[in-house]
C-alpha positions as CSV (number, residue, x, y, z in Angstrom):
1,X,-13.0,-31.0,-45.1
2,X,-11.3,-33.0,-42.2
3,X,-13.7,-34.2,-38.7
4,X,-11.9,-32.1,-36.0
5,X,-13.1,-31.6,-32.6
6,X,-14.0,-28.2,-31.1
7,X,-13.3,-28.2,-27.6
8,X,-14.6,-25.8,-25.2
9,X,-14.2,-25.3,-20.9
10,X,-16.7,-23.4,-18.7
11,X,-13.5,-21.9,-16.9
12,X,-15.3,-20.0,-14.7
13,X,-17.0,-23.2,-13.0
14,X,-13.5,-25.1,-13.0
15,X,-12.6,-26.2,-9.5
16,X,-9.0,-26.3,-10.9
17,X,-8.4,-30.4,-10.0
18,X,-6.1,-31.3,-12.9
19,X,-7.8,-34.4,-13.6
20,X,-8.0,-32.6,-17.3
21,X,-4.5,-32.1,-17.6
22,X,-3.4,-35.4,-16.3
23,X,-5.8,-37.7,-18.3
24,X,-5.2,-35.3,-22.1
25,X,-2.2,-33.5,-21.5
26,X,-2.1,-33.5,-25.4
27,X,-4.9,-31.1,-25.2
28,X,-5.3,-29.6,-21.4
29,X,-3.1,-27.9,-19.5
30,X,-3.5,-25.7,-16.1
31,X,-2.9,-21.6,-17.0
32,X,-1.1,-19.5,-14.8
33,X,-4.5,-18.8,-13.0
34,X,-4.7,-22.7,-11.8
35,X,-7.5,-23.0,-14.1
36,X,-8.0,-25.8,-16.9
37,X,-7.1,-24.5,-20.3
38,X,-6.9,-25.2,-23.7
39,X,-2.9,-25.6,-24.8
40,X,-1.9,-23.2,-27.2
41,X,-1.0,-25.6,-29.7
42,X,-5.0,-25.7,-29.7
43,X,-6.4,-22.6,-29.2
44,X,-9.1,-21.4,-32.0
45,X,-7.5,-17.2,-31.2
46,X,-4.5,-17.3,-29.0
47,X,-6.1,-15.5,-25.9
48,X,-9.1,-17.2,-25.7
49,X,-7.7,-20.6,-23.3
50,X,-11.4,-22.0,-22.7
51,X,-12.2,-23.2,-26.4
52,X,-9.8,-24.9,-29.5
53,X,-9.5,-26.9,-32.3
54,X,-8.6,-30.5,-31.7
55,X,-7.5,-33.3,-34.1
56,X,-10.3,-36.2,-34.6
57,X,-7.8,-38.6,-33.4
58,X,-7.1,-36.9,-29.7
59,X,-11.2,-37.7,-29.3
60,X,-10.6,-41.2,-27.2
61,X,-8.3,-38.5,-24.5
62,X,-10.7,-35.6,-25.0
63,X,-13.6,-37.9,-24.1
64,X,-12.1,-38.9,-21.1
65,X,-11.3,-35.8,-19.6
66,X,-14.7,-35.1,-20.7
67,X,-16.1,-37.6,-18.9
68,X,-13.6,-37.8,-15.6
69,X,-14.4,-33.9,-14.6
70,X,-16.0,-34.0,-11.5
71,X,-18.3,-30.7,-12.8
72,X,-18.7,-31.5,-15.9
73,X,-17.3,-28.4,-17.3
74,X,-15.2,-29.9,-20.7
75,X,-17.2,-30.0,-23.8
76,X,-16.8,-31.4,-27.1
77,X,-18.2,-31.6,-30.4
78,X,-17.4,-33.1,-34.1
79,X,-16.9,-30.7,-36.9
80,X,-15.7,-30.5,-40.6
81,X,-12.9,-28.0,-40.7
């Protein structure tokens, strides 16, 4: 079993700043709706853009936009996948 990182965005609480998808664009993107999402590349099921599957070594750009959203909305957490 691998370390991955499962990612996750309140999306209803995103103020839609981008900060996300300009700091990890590896992982975030902005949907149609101008709200952060997970890209698809990602995504745990294809229409769920607020949570996904990210590789251990995306966790330093993760982290950031983690710790850069101005409501704290971006969550992460180690697993074994």
């Amino acid at each position: 079993m691998a370390k991955k990182l499962r990612v996750w965005i309140d999306r209803d609480q995103c103020i839609a700043d981008q900060v996300c998808a300009a700091l990890c664009p590896q992982v975030f993107e902005m949907a149609d709706d101008g709200l952060s999402s997970i890209v698809a590349q990602y995504r745990k099921d294809p229409n769920n853009l607020a949570e996904g599957i990210v590789p251990i070594e995306l966790k330093d750009c993760v982290a950031q936009a983690v710790d850069s959203c101005p409501v704290q909305i971006i969550h992460m957490e180690e697993i074994e996948e």
